[in-house]
C-alpha positions as CSV (number, residue, x, y, z in Angstrom):
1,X,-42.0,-2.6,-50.9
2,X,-41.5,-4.4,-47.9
3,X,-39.1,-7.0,-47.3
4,X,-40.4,-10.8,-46.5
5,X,-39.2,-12.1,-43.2
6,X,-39.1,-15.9,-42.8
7,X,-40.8,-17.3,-40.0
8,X,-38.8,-19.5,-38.2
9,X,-38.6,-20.6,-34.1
10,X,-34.3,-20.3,-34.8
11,X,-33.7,-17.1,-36.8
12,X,-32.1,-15.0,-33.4
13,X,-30.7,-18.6,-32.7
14,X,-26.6,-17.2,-30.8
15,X,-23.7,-18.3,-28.9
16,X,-22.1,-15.9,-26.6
17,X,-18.6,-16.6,-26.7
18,X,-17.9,-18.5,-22.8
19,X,-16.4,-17.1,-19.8
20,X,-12.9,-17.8,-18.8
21,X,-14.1,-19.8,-15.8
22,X,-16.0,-22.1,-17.8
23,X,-13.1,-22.8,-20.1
24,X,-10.5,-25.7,-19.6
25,X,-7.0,-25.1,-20.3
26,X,-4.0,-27.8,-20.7
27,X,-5.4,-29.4,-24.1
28,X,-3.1,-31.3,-25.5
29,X,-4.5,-32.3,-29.0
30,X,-3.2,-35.0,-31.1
31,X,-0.8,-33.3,-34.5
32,X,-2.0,-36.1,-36.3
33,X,-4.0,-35.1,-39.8
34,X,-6.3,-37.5,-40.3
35,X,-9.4,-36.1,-41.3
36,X,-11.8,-36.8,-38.1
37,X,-13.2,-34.4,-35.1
38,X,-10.8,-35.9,-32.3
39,X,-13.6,-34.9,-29.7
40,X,-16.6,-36.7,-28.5
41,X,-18.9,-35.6,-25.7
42,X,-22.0,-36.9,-23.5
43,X,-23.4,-35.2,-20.4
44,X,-20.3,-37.0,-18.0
45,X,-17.2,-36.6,-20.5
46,X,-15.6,-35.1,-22.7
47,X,-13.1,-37.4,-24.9
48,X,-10.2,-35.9,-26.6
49,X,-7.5,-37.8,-28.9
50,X,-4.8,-36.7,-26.8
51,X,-0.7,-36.2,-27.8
52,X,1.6,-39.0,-26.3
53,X,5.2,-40.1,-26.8
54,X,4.2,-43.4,-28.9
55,X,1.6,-45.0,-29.5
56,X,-2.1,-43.5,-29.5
57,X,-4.0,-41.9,-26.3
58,X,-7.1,-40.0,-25.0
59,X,-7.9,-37.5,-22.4
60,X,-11.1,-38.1,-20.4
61,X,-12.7,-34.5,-19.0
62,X,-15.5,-34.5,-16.3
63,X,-17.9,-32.4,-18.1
64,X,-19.2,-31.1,-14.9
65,X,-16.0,-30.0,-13.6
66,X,-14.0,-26.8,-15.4
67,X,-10.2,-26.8,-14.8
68,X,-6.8,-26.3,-15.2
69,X,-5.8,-29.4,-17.5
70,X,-2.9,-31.2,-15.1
71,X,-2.7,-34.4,-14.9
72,X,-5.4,-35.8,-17.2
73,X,-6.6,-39.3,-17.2
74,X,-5.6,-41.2,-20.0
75,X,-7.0,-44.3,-22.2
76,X,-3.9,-45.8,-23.2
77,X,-4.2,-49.3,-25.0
78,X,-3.6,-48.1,-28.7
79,X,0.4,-48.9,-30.1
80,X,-0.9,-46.8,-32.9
81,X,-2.3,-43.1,-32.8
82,X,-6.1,-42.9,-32.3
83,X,-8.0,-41.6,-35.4
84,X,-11.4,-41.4,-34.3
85,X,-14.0,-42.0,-31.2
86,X,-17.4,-41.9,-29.8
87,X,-19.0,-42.7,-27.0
88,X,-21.8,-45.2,-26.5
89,X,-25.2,-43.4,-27.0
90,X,-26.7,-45.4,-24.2
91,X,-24.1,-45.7,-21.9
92,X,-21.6,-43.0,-20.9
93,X,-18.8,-44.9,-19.3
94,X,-18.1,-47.0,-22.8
95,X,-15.9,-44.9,-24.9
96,X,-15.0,-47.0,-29.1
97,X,-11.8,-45.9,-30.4
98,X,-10.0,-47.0,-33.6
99,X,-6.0,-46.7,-34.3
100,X,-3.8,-46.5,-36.9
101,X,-2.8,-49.8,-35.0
102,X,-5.5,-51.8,-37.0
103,X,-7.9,-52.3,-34.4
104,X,-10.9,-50.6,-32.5
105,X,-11.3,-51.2,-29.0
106,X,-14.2,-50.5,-26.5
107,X,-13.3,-48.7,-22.8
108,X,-14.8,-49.0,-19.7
109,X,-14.4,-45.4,-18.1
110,X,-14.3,-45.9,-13.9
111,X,-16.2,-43.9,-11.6
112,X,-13.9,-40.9,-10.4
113,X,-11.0,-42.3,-13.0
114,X,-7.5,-41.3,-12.3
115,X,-4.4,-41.9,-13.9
116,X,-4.5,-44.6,-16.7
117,X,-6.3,-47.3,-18.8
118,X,-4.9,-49.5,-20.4
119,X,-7.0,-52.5,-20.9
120,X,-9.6,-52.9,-23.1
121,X,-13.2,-54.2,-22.3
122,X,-13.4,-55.1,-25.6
123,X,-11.2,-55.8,-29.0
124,X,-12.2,-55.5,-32.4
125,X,-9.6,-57.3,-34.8
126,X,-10.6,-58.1,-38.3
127,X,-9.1,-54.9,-40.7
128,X,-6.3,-55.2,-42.7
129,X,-4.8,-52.0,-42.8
130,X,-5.6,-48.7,-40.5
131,X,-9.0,-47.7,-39.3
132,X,-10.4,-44.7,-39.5
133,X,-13.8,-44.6,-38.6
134,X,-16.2,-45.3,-36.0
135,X,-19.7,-45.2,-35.0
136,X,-22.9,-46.5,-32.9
137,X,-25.8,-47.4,-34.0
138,X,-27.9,-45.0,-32.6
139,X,-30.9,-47.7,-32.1
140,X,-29.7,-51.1,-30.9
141,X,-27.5,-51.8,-28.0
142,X,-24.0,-52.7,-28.6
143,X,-23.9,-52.7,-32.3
144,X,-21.1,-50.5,-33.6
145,X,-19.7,-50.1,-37.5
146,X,-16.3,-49.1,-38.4
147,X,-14.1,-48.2,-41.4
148,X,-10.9,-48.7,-42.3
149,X,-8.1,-47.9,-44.6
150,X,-8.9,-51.6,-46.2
151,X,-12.0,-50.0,-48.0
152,X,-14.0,-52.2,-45.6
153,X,-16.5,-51.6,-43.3
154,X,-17.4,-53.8,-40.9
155,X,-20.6,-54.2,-38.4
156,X,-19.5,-55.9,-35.1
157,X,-21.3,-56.9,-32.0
158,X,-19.7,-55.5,-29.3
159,X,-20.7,-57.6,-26.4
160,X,-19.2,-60.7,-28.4
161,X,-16.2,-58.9,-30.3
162,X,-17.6,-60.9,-33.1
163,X,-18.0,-59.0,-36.6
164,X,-21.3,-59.5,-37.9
165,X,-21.0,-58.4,-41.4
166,X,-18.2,-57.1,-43.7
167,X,-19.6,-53.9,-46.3
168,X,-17.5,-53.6,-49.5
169,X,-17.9,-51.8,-52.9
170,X,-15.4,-49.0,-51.9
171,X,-12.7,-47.8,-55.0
172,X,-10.9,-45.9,-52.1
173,X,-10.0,-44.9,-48.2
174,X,-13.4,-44.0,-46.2
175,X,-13.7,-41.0,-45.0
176,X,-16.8,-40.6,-43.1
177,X,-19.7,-43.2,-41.4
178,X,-22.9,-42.2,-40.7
179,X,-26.0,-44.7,-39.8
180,X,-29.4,-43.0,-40.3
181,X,-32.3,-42.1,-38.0
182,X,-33.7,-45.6,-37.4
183,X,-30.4,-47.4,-37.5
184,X,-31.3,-49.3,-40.5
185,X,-28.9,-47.8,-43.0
186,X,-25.0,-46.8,-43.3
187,X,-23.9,-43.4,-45.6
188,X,-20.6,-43.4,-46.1
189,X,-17.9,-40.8,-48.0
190,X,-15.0,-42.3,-49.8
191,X,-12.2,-41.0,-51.4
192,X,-13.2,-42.6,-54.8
193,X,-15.5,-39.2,-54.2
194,X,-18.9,-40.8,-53.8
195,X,-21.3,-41.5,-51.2
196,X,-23.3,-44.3,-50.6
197,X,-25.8,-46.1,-48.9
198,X,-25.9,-49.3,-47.4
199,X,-28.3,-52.1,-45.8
200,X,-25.4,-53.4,-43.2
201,X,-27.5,-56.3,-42.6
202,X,-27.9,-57.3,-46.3
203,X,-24.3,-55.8,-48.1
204,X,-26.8,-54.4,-50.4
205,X,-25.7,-51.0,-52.0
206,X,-28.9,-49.0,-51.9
207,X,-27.3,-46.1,-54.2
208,X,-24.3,-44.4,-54.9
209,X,-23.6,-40.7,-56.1
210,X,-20.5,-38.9,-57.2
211,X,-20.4,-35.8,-55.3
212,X,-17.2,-33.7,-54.5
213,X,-14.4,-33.5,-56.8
214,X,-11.6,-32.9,-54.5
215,X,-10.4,-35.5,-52.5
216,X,-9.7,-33.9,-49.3
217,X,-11.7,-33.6,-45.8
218,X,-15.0,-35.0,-47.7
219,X,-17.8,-36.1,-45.4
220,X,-21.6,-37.4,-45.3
221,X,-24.3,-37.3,-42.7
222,X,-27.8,-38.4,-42.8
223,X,-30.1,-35.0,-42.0
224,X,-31.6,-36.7,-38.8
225,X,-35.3,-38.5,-39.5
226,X,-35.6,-37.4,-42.7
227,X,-34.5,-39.9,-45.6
228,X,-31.9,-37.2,-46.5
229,X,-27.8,-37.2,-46.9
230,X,-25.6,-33.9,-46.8
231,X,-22.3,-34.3,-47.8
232,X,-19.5,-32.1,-46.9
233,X,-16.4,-31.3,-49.3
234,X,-14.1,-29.4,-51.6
235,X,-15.3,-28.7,-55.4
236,X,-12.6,-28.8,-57.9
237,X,-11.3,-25.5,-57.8
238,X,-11.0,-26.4,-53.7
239,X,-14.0,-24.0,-52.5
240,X,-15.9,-25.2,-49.6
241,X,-19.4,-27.0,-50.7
242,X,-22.0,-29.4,-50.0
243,X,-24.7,-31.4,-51.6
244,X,-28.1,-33.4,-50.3
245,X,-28.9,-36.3,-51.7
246,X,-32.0,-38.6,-51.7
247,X,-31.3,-41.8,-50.3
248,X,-33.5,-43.8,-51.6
249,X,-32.6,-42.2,-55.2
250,X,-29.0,-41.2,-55.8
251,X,-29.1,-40.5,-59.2
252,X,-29.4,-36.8,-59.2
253,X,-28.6,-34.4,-55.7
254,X,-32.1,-32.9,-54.6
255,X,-29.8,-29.9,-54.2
256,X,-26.3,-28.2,-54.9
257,X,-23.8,-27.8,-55.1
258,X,-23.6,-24.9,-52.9
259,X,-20.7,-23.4,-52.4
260,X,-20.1,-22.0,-49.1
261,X,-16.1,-20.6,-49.1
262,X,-12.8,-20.8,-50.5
263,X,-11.1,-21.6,-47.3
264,X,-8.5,-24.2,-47.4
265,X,-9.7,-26.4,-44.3
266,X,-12.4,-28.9,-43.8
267,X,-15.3,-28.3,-42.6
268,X,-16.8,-30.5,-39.5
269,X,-20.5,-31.3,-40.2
270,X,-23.2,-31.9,-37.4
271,X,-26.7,-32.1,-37.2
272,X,-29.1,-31.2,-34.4
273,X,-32.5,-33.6,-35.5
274,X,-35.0,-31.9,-33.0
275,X,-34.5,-28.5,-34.8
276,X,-33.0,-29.6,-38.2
277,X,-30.2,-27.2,-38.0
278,X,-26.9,-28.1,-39.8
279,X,-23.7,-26.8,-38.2
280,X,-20.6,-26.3,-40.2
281,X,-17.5,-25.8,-38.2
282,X,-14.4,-25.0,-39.8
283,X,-11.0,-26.8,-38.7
284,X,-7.9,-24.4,-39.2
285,X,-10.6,-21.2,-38.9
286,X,-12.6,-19.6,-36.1
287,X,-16.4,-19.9,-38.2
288,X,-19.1,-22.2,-37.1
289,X,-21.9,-21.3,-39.5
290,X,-25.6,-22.8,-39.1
291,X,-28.0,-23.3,-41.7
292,X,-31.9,-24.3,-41.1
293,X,-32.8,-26.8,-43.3
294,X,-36.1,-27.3,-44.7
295,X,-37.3,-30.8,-46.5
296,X,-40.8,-30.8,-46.3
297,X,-41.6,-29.7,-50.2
298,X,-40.4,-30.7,-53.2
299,X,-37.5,-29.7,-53.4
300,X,-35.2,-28.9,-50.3
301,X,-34.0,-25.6,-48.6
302,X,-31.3,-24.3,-47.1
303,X,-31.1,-21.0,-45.3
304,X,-28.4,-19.5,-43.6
305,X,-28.9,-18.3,-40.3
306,X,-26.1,-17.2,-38.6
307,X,-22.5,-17.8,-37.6
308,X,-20.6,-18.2,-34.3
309,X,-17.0,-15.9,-35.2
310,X,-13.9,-16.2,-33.6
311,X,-10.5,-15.2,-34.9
312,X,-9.0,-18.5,-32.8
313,X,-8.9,-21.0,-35.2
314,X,-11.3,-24.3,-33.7
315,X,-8.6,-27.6,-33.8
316,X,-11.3,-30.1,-33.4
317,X,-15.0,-30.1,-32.2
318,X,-17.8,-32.0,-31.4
319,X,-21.6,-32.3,-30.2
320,X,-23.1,-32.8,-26.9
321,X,-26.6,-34.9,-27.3
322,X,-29.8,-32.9,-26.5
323,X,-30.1,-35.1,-23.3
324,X,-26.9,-32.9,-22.4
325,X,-28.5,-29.5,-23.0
326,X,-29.9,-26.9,-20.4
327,X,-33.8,-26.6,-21.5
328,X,-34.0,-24.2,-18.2
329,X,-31.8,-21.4,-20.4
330,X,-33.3,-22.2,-23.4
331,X,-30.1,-24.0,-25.3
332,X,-30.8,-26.3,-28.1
333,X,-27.3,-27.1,-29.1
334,X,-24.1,-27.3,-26.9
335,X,-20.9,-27.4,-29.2
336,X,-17.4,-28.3,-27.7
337,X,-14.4,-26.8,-29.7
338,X,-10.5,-27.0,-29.0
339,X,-8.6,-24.3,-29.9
340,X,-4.7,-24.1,-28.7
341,X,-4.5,-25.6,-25.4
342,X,-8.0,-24.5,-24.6
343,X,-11.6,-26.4,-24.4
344,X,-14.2,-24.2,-24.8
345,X,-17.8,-24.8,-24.8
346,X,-20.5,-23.0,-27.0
347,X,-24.0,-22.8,-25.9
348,X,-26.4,-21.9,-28.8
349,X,-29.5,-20.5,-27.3
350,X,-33.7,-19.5,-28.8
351,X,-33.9,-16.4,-26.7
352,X,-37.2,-16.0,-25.1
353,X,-38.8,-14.3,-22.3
354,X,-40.9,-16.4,-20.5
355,X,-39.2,-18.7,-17.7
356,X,-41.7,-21.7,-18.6
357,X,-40.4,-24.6,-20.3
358,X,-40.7,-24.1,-24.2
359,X,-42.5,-27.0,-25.8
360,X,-41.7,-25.8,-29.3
361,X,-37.9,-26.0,-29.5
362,X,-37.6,-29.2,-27.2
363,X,-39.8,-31.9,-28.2
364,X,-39.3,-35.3,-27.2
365,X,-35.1,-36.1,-27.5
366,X,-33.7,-39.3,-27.6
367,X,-33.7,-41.5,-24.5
368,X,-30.4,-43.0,-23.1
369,X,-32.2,-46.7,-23.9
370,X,-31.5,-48.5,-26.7
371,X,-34.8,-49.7,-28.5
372,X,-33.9,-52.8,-30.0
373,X,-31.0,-55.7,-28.5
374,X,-27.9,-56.5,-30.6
375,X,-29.8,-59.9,-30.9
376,X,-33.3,-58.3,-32.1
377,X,-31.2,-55.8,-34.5
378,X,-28.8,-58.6,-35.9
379,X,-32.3,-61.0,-36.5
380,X,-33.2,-58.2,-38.9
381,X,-35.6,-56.0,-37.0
382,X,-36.1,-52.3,-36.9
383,X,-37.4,-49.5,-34.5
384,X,-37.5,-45.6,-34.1
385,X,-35.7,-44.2,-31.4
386,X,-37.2,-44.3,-27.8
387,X,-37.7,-40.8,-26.4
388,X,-38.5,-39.0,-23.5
389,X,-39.0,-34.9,-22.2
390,X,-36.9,-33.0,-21.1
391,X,-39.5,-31.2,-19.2
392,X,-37.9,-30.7,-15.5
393,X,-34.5,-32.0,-17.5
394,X,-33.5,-35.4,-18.7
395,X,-33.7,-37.9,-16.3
396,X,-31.0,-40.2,-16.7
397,X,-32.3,-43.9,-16.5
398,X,-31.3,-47.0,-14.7
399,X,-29.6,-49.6,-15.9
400,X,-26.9,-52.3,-15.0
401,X,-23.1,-52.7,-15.8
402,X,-22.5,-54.2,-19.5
403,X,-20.6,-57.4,-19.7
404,X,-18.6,-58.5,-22.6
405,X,-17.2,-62.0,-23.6
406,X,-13.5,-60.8,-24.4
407,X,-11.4,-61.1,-27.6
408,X,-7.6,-61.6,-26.9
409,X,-5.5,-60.0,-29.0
410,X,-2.9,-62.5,-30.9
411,X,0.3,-62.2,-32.5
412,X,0.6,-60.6,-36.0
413,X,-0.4,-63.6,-38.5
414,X,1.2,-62.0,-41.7
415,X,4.1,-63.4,-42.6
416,X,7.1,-61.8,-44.2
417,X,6.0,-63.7,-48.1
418,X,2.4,-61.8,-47.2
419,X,4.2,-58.7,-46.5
420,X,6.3,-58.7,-49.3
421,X,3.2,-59.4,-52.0
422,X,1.0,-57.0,-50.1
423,X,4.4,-54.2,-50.4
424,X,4.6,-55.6,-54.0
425,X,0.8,-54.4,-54.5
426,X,1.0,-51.4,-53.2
427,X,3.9,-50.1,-55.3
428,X,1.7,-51.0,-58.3
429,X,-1.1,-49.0,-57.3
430,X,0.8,-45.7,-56.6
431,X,2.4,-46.3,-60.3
432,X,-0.9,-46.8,-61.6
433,X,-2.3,-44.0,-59.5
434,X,0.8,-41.7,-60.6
435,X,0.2,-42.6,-64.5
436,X,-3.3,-41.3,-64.0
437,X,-2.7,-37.8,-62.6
438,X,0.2,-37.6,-65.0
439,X,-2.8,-37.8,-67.8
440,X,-4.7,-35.1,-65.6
441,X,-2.5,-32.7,-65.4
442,X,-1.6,-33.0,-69.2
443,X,-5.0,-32.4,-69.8
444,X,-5.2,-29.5,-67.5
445,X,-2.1,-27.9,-68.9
């Protein structure tokens, strides 16, 4: 009998492992083991949470211009270790960071920067505790959300420095942030081990779903247009796994879970909408696997299509937009991985004769304009993304400097009574917290 082949644009979808000359080498990666990607990329950097003395730094890499790694420029404004950054999807001079240092701050990057930043364009002061988390709405212009070790998240307007709404409902730390296609909605992975959704503009919880049962490296995306959420985790007995979920009904995952592995590190999640593949890459081990994923019927599919191996282990990782890719060699996805001292990039390429631009696997990306104002956004209205071809390659467009109204950092306004109720607090909640996995390991023994 003969065997059924699945028709599909990606099935011979590869990465040659890169050259030496188009390598950097002089990483110097953060040791700190927060759960995040430490890497962020556009088509003019490359962002990396970088290893300093004290407090919290990041490397800025031309993209267009391999290396040896000596004397880096560094963003340097953090008194607390940097936990998590992204640039600005319309702009790729504004870098967000957050710090263990309780704030998030927003980075002008100078043409042909040297040496150091240290000021801030913009600070973003309003969690309690650590954050963790941050991301840009992928619609309107300076709108950015972040999470912190507070169980907050909060929706700020950059320009201003003012936050716009405060989203609560979490029984634990965040772990992940996601806002979906149109901008409209926020997913989010906590370490009470559910994922949510939320109308940022409203505080309305939209759904919730239990999902992994391990604590650790747990993560949820949205599965670009579609109204879909995978979520990225450990099951009980600590094998790798994910689950997609329904947004608009949490009650029961569409799918999974699926297991994946029984390696002990987490697994890095991204998502390429214009081809609806899923990318798993593992920190601590030298797999990127890739999945197609298929929601058009009932009920959705996942099929595995290949893996990018390396016996390096990738440190952190992440995802240059499709504005960034080469349509002229046929690449649909351009992954950035550290691993040791080195920066490597990974082209993932549809091989294909013909020299002729291929309309099939490179429809209309995402332009570098935002569709809606913070204003427009903030007044409640909602968009799909603008677009343009990459036909000839993306053309970048024009646009003016943004301005910000500043927000001075003050003095700490806790004073030692707060501290000492708030350290008071604390100690009851890792008693309670003890008590309870004393009961679960009793029932597990």
């Amino acid at each position: 009998m003969a065997k059924f082949v699945r028709t599909s644009k990606y099935r011979h979808v590869f990465a040659a492992p890169p050259r030496k000359e188009a390598v950097w080498d002089g990483v110097k990666l953060t040791k700190n083991a927060w759960d995040a990607n430490f890497v962020s990329v556009n088509p003019s950097y490359v962002a990396i949470a970088w290893l300093v003395g004290g407090g919290g730094a990041v490397g800025i890499i031309d993209v267009n211009n391999v290396c040896k790694l000596d004397k880096v420029p560094l963003v340097t404004g953090h008194k607390g270790a940097v936990l998590d950054l992204e640039f600005n999807p319309f702009h790729d001079n504004l870098l967000a960071t957050v710090s263990e240092d309780c704030y998030a701050k927003i980075w002008q990057i100078p043409n042909d920067f040297q040496g150091t930043l240290e000021q801030e364009a913009q600070l973003l002061k309003g969690h309690q505790r650590k954050v963790g988390n941050v991301a840009w709405n992928p619609i309107a212009d300076n709108i950015i959300a972040t999470g912190g070790t507070d169980y907050a998240v909060k929706v700020w307007d950059v320009s201003t420095g003012q936050e716009k709404y405060n989203l609560t409902g979490h029984g634990g730390i965040i772990q992940s942030l996601s806002w979906s296609y149109d901008g409209s909605t926020l997913t989010t992975f906590c370490k009470d081990k559910k994922v949510r959704v939320f109308d940022p503009r409203t505080g309305v919880i939209g759904g919730e779903a239990v999902a992994h049962q391990e604590m650790k490296g747990g993560s949820a995306i949205w599965l670009g247009m579609h109204d879909k959420i995978v979520s990225i985790g450990m099951g009980v007995t600590r094998e790798r796994q994910y689950f997609i979920f329904d947004a608009k009904n949490m009650a029961q995952p569409l799918l999974g879970p699926v297991n994946i592995d029984n390696s002990a590190g987490i697994l890095m999640p991204f998502y390429d909408e214009d081809s609806d593949l899923l990318f798993l890459a593992g920190k601590g081990d030298g797999n990127i696997r890739y999945f197609e994923v298929e929601l058009g019927g009932e009920k959705p599919e996942v099929f595995f299509v290949s893996q990018y191996g390396s016996n390096s282990p990738t440190a952190a990782a992440g995802f240059m937009p499709k504005r960034g890719c080469d349509v002229n060699t046929n690449e649909i996805v351009r992954l950035f991985r550290v691993v040791e001292t080195r920066l490597e990039p990974l082209s993932f390429k549809v091989p294909r004769k013909s020299e002729l631009f291929q309309e099939d696997i490179f429809p209309d990306c995402r332009s570098d304009e935002p569709a809606l104002t913070a204003e427009q956004w903030l007044a409640g209205e909602s968009s799909k993304p603008k677009t343009k071809s990459l036909q000839g390659g993306f053309v970048k467009s024009e646009k003016g400097a943004v301005s910000f109204t500043k927000q001075e950092d003050t003095a700490d306004e806790h004073s030692e009574a707060d501290l000492k109720k708030e350290n008071a607090e604390l100690k009851k909640r890792v008693a309670y917290l003890e008590a309870e996995l004393a009961k679960l390991n009793a029932q597990l023994h």
